[in-house]
N, C-alpha and C positions, 0 to 999 in steps of 0.2 A: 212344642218342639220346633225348633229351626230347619226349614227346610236350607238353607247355606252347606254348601258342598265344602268342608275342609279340606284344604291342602296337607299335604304329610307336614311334621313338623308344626302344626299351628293347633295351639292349644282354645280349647272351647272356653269362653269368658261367662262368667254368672250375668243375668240379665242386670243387677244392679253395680254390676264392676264401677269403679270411679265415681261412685256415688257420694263415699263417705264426707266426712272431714277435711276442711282443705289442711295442708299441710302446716304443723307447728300451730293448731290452734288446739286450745284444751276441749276436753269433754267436758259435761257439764257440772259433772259429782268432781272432778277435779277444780275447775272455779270456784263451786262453790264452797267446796275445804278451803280454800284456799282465802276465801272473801272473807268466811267466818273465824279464821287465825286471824285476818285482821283489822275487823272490826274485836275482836277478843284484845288484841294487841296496843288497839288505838284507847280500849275502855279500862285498862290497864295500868297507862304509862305514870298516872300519880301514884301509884302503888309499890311500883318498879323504883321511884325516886327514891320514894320511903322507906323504900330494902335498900335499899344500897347506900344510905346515908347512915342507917341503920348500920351496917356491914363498917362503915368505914369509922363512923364516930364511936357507935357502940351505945349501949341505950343505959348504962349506968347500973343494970343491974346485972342479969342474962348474958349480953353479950357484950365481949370485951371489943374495943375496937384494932379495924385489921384492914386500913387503907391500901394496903396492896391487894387484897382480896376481892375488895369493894371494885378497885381497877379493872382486875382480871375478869369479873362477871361485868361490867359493864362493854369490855372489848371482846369477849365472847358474844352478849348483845347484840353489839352494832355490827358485828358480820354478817347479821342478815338482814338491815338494811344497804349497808355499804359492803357489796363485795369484795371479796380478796381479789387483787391481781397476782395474777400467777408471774412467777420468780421465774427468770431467765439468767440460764450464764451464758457466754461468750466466752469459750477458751479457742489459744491461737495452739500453736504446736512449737514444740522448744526450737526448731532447726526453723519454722517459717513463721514466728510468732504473727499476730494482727495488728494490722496498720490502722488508723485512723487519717485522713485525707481530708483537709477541709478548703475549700477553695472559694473564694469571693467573686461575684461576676454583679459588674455593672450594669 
């Protein structure tokens, strides 16, 4: 027990306050999920080739070929290596629409 006299208003802090984690870094079972998707990911990716060539050409018996298909599972893929940037609009207002101002300085 702390002999420290509180002031009104001042809340008592756990002996280990501000101990933890510094800020925005992971825990450990969250790295390590994370490591093992991708190594899974990296031990994969000829696999991944071969379905989607599969998808696209079609393998002459079973599956008929379906190159937009093949597309759309490859661009669902690569959004999680390459993130999406997030879509911005810009609207002006009909009575003061937006200007654009470009000016050259030497």
């Amino acid at each position: 027990m702390s002999n420290k006299i509180l002031k009104s208003g001042d809340k008592r802090k756990p002996p280990a306050a501000g101990m933890g984690r510094t800020k925005g870094s992971q825990n450990k079972v969250t790295k390590d999920v994370k490591e093992a998707i991708a190594r899974f990911a990296e031990g994969n990716v000829h696999k991944l080739e071969e379905w989607l060539e599969t998808i696209a050409y079609g393998d002459g018996d079973q599956v008929k070929p379906d190159p937009a298909k093949a597309a759309d599972l490859y661009m669902k893929v690569i959004e999680y290596h390459i993130p999406k940037l997030a879509r911005t609009e810009i609207a002006g207002d009909e009575e003061k629409p937006l200007q654009t101002i470009i000016k050259w300085q030497q």
